[in-house]
DSSP file (Angstrom, degrees, kcal/mol; ACC not computed):
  #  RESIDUE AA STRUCTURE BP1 BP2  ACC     N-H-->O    O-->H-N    N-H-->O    O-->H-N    TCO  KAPPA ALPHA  PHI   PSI    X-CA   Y-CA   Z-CA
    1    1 A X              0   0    0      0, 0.0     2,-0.2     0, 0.0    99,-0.1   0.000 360.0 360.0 360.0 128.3    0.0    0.0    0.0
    2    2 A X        -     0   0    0     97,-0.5     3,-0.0    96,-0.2    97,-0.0  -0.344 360.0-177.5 -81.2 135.7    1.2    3.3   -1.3
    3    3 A X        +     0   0    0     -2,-0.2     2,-0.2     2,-0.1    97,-0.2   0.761  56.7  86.9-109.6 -19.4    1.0    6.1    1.4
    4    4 A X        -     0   0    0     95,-0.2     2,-0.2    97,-0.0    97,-0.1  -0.524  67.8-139.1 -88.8 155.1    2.3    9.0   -0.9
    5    5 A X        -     0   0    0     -2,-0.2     2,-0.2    94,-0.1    91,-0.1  -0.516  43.6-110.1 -66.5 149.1    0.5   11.4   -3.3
    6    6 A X    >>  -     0   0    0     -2,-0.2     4,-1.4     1,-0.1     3,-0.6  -0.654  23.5-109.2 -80.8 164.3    2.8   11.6   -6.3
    7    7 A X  H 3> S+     0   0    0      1,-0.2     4,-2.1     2,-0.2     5,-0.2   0.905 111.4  49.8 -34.1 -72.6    4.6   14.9   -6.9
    8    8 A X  H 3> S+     0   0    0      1,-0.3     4,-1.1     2,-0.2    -1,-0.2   0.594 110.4  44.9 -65.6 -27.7    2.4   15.9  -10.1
    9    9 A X  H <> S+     0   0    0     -3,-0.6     4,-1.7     2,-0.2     5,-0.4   0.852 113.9  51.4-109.6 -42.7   -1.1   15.4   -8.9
   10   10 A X  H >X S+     0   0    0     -4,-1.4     3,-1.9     2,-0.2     4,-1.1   0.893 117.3  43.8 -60.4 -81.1   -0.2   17.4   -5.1
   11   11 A X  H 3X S+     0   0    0     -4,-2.1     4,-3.6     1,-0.3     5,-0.2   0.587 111.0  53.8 -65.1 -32.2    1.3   20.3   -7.5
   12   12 A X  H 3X S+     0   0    0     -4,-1.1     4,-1.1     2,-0.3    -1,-0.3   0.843 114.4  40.5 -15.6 -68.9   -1.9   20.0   -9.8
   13   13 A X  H <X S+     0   0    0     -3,-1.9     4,-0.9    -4,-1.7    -2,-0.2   0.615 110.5  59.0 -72.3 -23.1   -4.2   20.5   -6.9
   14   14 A X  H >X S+     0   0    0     -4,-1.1     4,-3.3    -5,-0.4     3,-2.2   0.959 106.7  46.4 -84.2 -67.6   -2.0   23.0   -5.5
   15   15 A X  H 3X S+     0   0    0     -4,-3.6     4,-2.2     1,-0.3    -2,-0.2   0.835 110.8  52.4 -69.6 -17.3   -2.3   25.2   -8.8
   16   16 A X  H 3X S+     0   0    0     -4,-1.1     4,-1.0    -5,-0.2    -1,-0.3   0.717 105.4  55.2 -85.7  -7.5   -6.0   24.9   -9.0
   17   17 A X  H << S+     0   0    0     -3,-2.2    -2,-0.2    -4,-0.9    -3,-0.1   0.810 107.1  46.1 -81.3 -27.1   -6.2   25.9   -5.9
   18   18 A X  H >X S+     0   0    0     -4,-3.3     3,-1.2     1,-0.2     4,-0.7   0.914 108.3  60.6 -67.9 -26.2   -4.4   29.0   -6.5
   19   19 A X  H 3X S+     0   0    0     -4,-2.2     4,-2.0    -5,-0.4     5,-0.4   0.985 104.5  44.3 -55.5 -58.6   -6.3   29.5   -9.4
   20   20 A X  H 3< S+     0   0    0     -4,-1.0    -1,-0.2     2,-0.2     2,-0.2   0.013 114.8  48.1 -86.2  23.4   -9.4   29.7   -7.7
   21   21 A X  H X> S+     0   0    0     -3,-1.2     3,-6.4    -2,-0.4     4,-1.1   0.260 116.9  44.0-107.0 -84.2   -8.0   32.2   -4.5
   22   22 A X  H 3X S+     0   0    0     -4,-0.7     4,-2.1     1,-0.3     3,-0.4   0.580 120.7  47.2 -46.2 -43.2   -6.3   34.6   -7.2
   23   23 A X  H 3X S+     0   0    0     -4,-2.0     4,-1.4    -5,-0.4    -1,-0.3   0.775 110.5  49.2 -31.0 -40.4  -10.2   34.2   -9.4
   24   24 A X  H <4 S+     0   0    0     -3,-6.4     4,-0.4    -5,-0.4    -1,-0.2   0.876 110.2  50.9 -97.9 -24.6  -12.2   34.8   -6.7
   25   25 A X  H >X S+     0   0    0     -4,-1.1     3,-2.8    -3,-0.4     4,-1.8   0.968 113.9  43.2 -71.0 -70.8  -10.2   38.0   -5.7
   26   26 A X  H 3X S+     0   0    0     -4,-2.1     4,-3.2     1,-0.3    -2,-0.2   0.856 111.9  54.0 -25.0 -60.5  -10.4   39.4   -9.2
   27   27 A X  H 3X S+     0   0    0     -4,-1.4     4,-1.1     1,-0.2    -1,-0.3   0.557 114.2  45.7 -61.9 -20.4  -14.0   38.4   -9.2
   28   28 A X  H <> S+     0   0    0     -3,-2.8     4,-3.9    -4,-0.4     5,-0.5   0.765 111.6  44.4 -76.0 -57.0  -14.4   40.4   -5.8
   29   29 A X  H  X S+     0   0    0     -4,-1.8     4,-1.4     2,-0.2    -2,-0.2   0.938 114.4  53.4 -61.6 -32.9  -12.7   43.3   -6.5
   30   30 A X  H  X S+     0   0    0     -4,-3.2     4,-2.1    -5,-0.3     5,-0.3   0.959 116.3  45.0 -55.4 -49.8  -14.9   43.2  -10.3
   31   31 A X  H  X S+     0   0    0     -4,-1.1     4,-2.1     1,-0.2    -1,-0.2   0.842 110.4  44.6 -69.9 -41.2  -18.0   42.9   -8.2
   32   32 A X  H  < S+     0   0    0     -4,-3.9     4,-0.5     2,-0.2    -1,-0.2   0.755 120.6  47.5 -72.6 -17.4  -17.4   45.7   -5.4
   33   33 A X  H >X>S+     0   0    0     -4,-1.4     5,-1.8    -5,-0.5     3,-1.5   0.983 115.0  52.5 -64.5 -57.7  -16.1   48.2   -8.8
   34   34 A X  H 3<5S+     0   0    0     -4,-2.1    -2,-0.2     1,-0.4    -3,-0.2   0.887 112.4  36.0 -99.0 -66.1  -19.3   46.9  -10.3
   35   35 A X  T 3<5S+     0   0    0     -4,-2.1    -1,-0.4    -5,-0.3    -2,-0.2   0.729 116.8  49.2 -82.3   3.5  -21.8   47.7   -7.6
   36   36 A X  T <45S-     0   0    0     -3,-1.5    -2,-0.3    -4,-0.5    -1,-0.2   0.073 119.2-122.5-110.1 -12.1  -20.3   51.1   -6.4
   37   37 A X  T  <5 +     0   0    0     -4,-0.5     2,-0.3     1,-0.2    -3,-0.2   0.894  68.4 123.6  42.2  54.8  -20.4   51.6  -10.4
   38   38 A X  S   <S-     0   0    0     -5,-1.8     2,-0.6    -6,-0.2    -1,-0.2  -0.579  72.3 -95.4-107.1 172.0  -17.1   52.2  -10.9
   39   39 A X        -     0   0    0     -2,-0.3     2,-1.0    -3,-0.1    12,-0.0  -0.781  51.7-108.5 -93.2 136.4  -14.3   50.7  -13.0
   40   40 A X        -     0   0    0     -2,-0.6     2,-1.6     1,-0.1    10,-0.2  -0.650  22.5-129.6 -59.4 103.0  -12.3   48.3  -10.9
   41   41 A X        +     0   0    0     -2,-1.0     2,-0.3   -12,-0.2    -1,-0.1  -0.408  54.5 137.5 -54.7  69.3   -9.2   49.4  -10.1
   42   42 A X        -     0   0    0     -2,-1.6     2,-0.7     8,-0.4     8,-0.4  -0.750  34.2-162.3-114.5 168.6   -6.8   46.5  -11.1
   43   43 A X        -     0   0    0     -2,-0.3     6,-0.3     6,-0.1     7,-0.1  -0.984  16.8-111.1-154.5 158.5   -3.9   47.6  -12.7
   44   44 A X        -     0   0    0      4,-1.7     6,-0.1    -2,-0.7    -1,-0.0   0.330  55.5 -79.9 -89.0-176.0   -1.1   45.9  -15.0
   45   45 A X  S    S+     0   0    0      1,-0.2    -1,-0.1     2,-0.1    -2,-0.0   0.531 130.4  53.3 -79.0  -3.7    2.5   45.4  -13.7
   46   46 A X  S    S-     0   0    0      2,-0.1    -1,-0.2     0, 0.0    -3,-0.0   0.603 119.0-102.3-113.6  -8.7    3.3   48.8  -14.4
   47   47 A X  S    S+     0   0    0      1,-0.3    -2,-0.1     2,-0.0     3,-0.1   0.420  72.0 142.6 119.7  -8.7    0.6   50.6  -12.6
   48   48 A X        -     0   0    0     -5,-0.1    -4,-1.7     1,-0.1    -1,-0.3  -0.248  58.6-118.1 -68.9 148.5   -1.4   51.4  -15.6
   49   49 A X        -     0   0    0     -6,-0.3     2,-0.5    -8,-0.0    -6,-0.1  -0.419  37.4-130.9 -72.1 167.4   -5.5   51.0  -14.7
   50   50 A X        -     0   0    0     -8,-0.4    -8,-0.4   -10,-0.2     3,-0.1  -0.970  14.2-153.7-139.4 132.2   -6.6   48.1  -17.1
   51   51 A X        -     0   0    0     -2,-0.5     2,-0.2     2,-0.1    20,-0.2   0.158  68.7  -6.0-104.0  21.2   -9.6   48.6  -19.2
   52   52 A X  S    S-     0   0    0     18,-0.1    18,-0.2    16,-0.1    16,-0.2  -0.975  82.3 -68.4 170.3 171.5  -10.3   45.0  -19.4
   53   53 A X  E     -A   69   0A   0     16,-2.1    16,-0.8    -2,-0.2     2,-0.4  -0.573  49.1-144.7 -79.9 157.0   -9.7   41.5  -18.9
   54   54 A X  E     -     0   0A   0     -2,-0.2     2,-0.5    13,-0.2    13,-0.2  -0.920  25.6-179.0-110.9 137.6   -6.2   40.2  -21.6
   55   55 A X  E     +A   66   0A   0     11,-2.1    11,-2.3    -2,-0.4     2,-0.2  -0.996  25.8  71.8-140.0 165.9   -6.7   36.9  -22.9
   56   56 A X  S    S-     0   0    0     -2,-0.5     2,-0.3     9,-0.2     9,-0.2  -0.762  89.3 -52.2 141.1 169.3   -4.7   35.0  -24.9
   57   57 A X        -     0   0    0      7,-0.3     7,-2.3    -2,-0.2    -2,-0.1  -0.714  52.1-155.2 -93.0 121.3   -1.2   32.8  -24.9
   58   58 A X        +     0   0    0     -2,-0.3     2,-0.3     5,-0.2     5,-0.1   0.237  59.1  39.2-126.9  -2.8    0.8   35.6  -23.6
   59   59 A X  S    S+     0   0    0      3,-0.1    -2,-0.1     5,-0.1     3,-0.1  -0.838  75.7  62.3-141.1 177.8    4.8   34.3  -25.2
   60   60 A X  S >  S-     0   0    0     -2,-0.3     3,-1.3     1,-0.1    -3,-0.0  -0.015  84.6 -86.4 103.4 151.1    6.0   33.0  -27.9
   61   61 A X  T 3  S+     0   0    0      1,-0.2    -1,-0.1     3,-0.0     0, 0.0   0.933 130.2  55.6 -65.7 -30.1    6.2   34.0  -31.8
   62   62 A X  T 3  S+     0   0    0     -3,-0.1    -1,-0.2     2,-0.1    -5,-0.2   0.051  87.0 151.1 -93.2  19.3    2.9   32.5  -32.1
   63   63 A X    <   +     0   0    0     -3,-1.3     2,-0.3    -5,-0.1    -5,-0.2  -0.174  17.0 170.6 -32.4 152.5    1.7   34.8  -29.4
   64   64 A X        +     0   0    0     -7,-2.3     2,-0.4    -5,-0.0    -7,-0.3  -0.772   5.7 150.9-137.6 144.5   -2.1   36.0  -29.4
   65   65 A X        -     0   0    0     -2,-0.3     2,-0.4    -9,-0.2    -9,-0.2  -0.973  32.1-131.0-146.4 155.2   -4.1   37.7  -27.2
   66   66 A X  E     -A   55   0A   0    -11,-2.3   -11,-2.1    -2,-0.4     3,-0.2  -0.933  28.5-136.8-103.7 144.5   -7.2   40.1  -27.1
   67   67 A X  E     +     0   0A   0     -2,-0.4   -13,-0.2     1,-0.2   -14,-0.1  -0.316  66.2   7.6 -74.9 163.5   -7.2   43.3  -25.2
   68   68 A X  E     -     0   0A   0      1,-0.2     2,-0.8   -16,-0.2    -1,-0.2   0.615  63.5-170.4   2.3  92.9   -9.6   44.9  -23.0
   69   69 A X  E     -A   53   0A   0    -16,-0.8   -16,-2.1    -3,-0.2     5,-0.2  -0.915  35.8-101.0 -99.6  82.3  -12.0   42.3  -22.7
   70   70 A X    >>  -     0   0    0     -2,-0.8     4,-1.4   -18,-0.2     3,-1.2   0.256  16.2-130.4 -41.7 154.3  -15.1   44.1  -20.8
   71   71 A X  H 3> S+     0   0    0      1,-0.3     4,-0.6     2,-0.2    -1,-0.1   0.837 108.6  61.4 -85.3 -15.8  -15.5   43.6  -17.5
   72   72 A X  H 34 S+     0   0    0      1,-0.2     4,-0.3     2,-0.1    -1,-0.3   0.685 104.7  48.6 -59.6 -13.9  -18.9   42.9  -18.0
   73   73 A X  H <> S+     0   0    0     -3,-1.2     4,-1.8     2,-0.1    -1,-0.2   0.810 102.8  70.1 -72.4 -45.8  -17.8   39.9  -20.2
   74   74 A X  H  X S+     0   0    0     -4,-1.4     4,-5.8    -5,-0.2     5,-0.2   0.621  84.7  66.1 -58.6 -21.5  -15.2   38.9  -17.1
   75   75 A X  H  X>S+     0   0    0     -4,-0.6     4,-2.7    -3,-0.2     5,-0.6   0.986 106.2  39.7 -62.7 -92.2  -17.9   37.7  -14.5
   76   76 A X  H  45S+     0   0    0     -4,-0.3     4,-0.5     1,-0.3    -2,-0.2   0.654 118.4  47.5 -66.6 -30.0  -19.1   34.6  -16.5
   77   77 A X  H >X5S+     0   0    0     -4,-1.8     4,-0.9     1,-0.2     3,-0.9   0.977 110.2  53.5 -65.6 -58.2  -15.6   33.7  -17.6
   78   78 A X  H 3X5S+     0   0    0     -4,-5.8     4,-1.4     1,-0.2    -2,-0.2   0.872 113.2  45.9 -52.3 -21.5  -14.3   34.1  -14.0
   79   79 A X  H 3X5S+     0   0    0     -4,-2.7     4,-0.6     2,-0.2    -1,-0.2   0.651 106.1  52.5 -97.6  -4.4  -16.7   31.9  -13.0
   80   80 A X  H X><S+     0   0    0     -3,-0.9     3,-3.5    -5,-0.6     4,-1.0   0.793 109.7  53.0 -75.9 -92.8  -16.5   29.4  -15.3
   81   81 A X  H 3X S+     0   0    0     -4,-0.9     4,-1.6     1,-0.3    -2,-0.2   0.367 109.0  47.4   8.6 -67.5  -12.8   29.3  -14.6
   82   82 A X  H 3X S+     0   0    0     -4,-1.4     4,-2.4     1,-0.2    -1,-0.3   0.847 115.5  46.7 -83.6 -44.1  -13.3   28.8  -10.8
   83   83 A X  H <X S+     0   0    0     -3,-3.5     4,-1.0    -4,-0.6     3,-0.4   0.986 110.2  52.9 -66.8 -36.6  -16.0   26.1  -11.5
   84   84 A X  H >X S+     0   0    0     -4,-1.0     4,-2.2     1,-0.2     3,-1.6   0.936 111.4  49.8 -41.0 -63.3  -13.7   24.5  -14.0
   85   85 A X  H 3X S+     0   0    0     -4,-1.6     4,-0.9     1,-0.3    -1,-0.2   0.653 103.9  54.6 -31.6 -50.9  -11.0   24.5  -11.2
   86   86 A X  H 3X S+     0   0    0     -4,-2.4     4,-0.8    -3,-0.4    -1,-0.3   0.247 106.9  52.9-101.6  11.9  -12.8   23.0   -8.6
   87   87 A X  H <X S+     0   0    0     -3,-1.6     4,-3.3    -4,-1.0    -2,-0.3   0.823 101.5  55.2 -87.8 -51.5  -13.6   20.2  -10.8
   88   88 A X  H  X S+     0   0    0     -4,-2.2     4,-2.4    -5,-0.2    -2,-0.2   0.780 108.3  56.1 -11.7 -49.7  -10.2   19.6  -11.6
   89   89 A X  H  X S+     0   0    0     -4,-0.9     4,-3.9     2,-0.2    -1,-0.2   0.943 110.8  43.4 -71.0 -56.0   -9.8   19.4   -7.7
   90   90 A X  H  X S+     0   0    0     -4,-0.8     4,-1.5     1,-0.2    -2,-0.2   0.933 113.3  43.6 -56.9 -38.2  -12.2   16.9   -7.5
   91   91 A X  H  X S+     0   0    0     -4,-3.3     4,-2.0     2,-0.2    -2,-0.2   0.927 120.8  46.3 -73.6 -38.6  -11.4   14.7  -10.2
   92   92 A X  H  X S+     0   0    0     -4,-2.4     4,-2.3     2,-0.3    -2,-0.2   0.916 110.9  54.6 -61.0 -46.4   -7.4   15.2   -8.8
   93   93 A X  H  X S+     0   0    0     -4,-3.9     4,-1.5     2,-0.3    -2,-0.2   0.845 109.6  45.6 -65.5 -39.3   -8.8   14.6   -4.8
   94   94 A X  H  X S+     0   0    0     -4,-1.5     4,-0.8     1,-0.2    -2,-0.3   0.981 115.8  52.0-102.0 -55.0  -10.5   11.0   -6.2
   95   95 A X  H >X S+     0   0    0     -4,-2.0     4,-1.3     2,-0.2     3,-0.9   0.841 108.8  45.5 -28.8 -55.1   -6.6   10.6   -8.0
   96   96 A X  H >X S+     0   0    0     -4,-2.3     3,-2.3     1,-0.3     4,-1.1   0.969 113.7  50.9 -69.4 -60.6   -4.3   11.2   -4.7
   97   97 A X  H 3<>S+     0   0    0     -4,-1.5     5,-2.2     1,-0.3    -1,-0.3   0.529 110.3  48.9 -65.0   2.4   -6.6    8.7   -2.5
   98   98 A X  H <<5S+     0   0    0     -3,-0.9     3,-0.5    -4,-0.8    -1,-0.3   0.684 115.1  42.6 -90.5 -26.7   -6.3    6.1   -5.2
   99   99 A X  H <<5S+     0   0    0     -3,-2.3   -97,-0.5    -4,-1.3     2,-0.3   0.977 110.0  59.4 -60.8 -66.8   -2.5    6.8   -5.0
  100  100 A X  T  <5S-     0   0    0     -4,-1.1    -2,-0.2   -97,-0.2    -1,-0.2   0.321 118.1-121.0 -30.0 -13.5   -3.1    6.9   -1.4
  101  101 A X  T   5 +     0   0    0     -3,-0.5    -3,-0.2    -2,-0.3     2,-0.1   0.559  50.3 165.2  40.1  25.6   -4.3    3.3   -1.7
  102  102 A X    > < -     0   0    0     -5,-2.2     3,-0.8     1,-0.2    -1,-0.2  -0.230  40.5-139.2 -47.3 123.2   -8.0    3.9   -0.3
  103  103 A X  T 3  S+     0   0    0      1,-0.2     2,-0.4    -2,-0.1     3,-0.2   0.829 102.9  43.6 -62.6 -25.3  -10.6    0.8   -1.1
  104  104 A X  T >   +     0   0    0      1,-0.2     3,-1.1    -7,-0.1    -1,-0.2  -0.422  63.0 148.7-144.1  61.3  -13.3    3.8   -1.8
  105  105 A X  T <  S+     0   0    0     -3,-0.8    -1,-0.2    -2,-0.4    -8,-0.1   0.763  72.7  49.7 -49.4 -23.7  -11.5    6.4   -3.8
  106  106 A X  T 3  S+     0   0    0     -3,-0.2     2,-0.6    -9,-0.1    -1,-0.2   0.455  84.8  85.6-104.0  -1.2  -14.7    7.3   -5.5
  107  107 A X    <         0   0    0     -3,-1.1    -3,-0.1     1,-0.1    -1,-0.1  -0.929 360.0 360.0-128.8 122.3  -16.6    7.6   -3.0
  108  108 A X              0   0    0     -2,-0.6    -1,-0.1     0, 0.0    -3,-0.0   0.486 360.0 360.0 -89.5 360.0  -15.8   11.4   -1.9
């Protein structure tokens, strides 16, 4: 009987959870902007206000990304994202205890 988690599924769970803290702060700050009916004050690595969400594959020659991405658009994406995440978690949490050697991995 295995007692360890492997490496790759603990760091797995570990970055979905940080997705879904740093998500649900964006998604806070969008919502307190949002009901005070202001722009949300988030602001780029250089200090600039941001007039949107960026998406996109952010390096590379084969870069692409869209700009200012409204923020009304950013609520249902962040919250896709967060659900996404915490599926991930689950489906990774029924992975460790089967690493873990549990007889009822599936059973949460």
């Amino acid at each position: 009987m295995n007692n360890n988690i492997e490496f790759e599924t603990a760091k797995d769970i570990a970055f979905a959870y940080r997705e879904i803290d740093t998500a649900e702060g964006l998604l806070a700050k969008i919502e307190e902007a949002v009901q005070k009916y202001e722009q949300p004050d988030i602001r780029d690595s250089f200090g600039r206000l941001a007039g949107g969400l960026q998406l996109g594959v952010q390096s590379g020659n084969n870069s692409q990304r869209l700009y200012n991405v409204p923020w009304a658009l950013a609520r249902p994406i962040i919250e896709a994202h967060i659900a996404n995440q915490r599926a991930i978690i689950s489906s990774l949490s029924v992975k460790a205890r089967i690493e873990l050697g549990e007889k009822n991995a599936n059973n949460p």
